[in-house]
N, C-alpha and C positions, 0 to 999 in steps of 0.2 A: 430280300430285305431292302427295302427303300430309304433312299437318301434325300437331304433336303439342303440345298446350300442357297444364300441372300447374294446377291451381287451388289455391291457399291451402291447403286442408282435403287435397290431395293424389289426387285424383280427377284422374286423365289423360283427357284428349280426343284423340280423334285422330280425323282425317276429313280428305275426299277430295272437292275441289269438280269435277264435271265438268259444266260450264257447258253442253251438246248436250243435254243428257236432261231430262226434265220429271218423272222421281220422286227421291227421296230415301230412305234405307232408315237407319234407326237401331238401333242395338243397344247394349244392357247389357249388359257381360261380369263375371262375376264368378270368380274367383279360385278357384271349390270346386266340387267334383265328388266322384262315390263314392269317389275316390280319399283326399279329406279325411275321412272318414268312420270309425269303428268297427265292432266288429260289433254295439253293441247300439243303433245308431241309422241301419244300413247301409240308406240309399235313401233318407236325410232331405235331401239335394238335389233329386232329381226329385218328391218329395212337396212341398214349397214351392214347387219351379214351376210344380205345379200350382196347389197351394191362392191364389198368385198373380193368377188368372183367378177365386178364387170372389166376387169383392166386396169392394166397400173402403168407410171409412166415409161418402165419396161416391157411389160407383158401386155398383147390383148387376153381379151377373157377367151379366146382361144388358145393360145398359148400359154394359160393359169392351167386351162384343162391338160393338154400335150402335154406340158412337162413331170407332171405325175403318171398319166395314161402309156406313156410312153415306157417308161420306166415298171409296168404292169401295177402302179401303185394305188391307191383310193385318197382322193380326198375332199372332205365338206365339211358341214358347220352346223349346228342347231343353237336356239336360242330358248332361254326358258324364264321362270319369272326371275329366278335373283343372280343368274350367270348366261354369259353364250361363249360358246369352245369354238372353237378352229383346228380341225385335225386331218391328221395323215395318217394313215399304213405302208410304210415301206419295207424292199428289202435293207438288210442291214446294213448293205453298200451305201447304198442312198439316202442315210440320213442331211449328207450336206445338203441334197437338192431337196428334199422336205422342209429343212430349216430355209432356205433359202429360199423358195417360195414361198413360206409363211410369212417374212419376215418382207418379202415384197409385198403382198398385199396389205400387211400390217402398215406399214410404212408409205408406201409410194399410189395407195390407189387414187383413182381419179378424180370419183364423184363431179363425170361427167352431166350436164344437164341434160342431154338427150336420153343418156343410160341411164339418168335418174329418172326420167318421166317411162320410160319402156318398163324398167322393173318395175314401179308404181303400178301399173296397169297388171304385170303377171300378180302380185300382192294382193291387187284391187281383186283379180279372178279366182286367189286362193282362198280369200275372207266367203266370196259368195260360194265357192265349191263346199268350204267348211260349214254355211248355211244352209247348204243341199245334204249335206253327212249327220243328219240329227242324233246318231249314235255318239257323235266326237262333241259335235255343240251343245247337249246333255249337260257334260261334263265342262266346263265352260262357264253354264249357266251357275251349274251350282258356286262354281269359284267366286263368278259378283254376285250371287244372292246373298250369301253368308259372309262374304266379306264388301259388301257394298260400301261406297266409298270411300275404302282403302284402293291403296292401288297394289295390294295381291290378289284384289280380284281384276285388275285391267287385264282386259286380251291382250296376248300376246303379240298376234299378227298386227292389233291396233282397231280405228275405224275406218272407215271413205273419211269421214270428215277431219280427222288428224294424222291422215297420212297425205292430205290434198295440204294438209298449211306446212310440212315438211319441205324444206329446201337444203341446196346446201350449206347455205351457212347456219342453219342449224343443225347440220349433222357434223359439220366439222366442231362444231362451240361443244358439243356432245361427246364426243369423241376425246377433246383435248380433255374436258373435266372428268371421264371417267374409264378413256384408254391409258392408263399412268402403269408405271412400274410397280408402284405399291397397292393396284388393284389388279396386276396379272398374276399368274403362277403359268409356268411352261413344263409340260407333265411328260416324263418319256417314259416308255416300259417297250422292252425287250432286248434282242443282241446290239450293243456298242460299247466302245473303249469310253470309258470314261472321262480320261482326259480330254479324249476329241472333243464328246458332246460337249464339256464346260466350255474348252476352245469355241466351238461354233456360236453358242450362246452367247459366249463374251462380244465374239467378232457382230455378229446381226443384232443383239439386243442391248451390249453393254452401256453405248453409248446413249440409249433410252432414256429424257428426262423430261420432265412436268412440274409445273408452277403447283400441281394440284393433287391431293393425295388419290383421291376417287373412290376409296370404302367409306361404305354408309353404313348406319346404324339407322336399325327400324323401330319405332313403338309397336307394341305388342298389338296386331287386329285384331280386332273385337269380331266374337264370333256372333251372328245373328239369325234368328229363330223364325227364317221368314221359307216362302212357297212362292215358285216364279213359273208359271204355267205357261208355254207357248203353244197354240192351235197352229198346224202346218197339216198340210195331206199328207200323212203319210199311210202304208200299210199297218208299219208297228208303232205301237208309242214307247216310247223310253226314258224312263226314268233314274233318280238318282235320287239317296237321303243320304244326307252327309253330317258329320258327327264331329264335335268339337276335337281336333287331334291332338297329338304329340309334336313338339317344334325338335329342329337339327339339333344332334347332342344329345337326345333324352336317354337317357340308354334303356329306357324303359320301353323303346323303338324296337328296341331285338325282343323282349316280352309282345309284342305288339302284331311284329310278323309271325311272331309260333301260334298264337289268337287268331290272327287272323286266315292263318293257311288250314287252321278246323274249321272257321267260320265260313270263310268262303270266297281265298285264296287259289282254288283249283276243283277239277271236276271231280274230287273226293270229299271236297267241302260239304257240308249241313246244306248251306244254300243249295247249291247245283242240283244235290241229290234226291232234296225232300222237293225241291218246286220243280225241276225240269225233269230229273231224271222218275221220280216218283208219280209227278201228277203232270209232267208235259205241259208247262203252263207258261214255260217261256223258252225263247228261242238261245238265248243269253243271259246270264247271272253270274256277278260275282264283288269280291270286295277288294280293299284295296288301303292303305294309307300313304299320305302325301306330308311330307313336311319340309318347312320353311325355317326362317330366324323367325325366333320369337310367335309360334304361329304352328297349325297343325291342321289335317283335316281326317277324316274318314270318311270313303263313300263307300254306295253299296249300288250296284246298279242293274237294272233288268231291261231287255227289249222285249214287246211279249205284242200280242192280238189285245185294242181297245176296251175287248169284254173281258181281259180279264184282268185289268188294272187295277178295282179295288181289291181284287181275290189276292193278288201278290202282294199287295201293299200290307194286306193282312197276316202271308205269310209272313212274311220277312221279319211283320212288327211279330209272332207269336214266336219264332226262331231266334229273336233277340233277346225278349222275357225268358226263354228255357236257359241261353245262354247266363242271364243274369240270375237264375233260380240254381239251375242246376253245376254251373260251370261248366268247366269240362272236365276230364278223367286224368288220370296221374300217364295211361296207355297213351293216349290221343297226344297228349306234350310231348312225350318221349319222343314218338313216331314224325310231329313236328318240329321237334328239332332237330331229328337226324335229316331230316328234311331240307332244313335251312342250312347244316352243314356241308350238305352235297352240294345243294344251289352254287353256296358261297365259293368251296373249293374247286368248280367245274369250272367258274368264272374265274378261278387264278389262273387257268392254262389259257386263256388268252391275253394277250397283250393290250388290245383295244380295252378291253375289260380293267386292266389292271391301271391302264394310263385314266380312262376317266375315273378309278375310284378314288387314287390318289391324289391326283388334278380338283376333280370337283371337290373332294373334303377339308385339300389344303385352301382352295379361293374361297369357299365358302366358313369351315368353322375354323381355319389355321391350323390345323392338327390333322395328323392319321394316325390311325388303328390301325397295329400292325396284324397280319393275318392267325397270330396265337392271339392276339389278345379279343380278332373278333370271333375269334372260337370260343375262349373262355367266356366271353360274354351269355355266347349262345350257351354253352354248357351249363351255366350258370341259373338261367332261369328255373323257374319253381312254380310250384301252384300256389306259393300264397300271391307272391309278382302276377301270376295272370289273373286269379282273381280281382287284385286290385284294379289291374290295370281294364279288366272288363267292365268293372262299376265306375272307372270313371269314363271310358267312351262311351260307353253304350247305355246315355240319357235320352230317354225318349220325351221328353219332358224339353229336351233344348236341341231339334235338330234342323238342319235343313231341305227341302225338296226342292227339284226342280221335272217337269217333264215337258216334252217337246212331242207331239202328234197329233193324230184326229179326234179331238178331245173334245163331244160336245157334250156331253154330261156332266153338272157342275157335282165336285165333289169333294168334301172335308177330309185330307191328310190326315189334321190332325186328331180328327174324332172316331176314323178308321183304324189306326194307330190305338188310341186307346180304349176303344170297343175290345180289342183281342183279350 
């Protein structure tokens, strides 16, 4: 059972003692992603998470690495569009030295100008490496096609041209408006004494304070009904149609995943079986939902041989209509939900697992589901819930494509789509 306490300065804790296991996993959540961003400073979240690791006015980024390594511990960061975490695995011994590295980097790192131009350039190699990977940049595309001019669809990593006008003092002006207390949550899950961990928090974070709250509030993106085609050499082309989603909070989300694990969530899905496994038509296929504040997406994606792009594009649209004609079966829900119950409870027995659910749920919607109630959720669903919830993703009348490949044939998405 999870616990959640505020401190003074307004920095939430929340963590998760489970007294069998001998590691502990810690994490920083912060409140900003590409999503808070602009476009003349689009990537200055995963550019600090870097520069994070290059040294602080204690540690070099050598000895950021050693003092975890040392100790047999892991630790790194990811960034994403509306949050980026900071986290450890440690033994249970060593939560002080987890906290105590986090909380150097948090606090004391350099943002040196030299270490700032040398990570710019690995960032600069990861944008074009992600340019070279048209499986990953696919998905990408679709995020700015259908949210163009929002900034849920900015990249992540950012561009050349708005990671070159990045400096320090715009990473510190950045930092101070939305590294605040009342935009972090600090997330633990597994063996420690309880009073320690609040002690250590108290000691490294309590004294934490900000002229600036740093949670934002988004207008809802408008989803848009567009086709963003890139020619590249490649062998496969890959594609993506993405579908108006569900936003954070819907609980109409756990209906969403039972949906979507028949449709084509896994190598027993409709998709997989009728187009790869049945007719060999692609190398990869599968579905997937994302969601955001105020915002949702659905995609569906295939990697497949040139020739047979409009043939998939067809399947997919005729496996959608059945979906929407026929639904699905009272058998197929059952079997997906037990489904998602196993996922869900396999993922209690880890730590790491357990620190980013609670972590990202509290930074992002303020609340956690405790692990009965995301059961009852699941149990809960129905055939009339997934019907609904089928008629309202799955418009073919409002979606979006994107593919990336050897693409010389001009061809209509949408009149492919509703030929079927």
């Amino acid at each position: 059972m999870f616990k959640k306490i505020t401190l003074n300065n307004g920095l939430r804790i929340v963590y998760e003692k489970i007294p069998y296991v001998r590691s502990v996993s810690t994490g920083i959540w912060i409140g900003t992603g590409s999503r808070s961003e602009n476009a003349a400073n689009n990537g200055i979240s995963h550019y600090i998470e870097h520069m994070m690791f290059k040294g602080t006015t204690n540690r070099s980024a050598k000895e950021i690495a050693e003092s975890i390594d040392n100790i047999g511990g892991q630790i790194n960061a990811f960034t994403g569009k509306e949050c980026t975490c900071y986290y450890t695995k440690t033994l249970d011994d060593n939560l002080d030295i987890a906290l105590d590295v986090l909380a150097d980097m948090f606090f004391n790192s350099r943002f040196d100008k030299k270490d700032m131009d040398l990570e710019r350039k690995v960032i600069l190699e990861e944008i074009r490496m992600y340019e070279d990977s048209p499986e990953e940049l696919v998905h990408d595309m679709l995020s700015e096609t259908v949210w163009g001019g929002d900034t849920l669809g900015y990249p992540i990593l950012g561009t050349e041209e708005s990671l070159n006008r990045i400096d320090n003092n715009i990473i510190r002006d950045y930092i101070a408006r939305n590294y605040t207390p009342g935009n972090c949550v600090i997330s633990v899950s597994g063996n420690f004494d309880e009073d320690r961990l609040i002690a250590l928090v108290e000691r490294y974070f309590g004294g934490w304070s900000s002229e600036f709250d740093g949670r934002r509030s988004f207008k809802a993106a408008q989803f848009k009904r567009e086709v963003n085609i890139k020619e590249k050499d490649t062998e496969q082309i890959h594609m993506c149609m993405g579908f108006n989603g569900l936003e954070q909070g819907d609980d109409r989300l756990y209906t969403l995943l039972a949906v979507n694990n028949i449709f084509g969530g896994g190598m027993s899905s409709r998709l997989f079986q009728g187009i790869r496994e049945e007719r060999g038509l692609v190398y990869s296929i599968y579905s997937y939902p994302s969601s955001y504040k105020n915002a949702g997406l659905f995609t569906i994606y295939a990697g497949m041989n040139p020739e047979h792009l409009e043939t998939v594009i067809q399947l997919v649209s005729k496996e959608i209509k059945k979906l929407k004609k026929d639904h699905i079966t009272p058998d197929e829900l059952e079997k997906s939900k037990a489904q998602l119950k196993g996922s869900f409870i396999l993922g209690l027995e880890s730590t790491s697992s357990r620190m980013n659910s609670i972590g990202k749920s509290e930074v992002l919607l303020g609340y956690i589901n405790t692990p009965e109630e995301i059961l009852k959720k699941i149990d809960d669903i129905n055939m009339d819930q997934a019907v609904e919830v089928i008629n309202t993703i799955f418009d073919l009348d409002n979606f979006g494509f994107t593919a990336v490949g050897n693409i010389k044939k001009e061809f209509d998405v949408k009149m492919l789509v509703k030929d079927m």
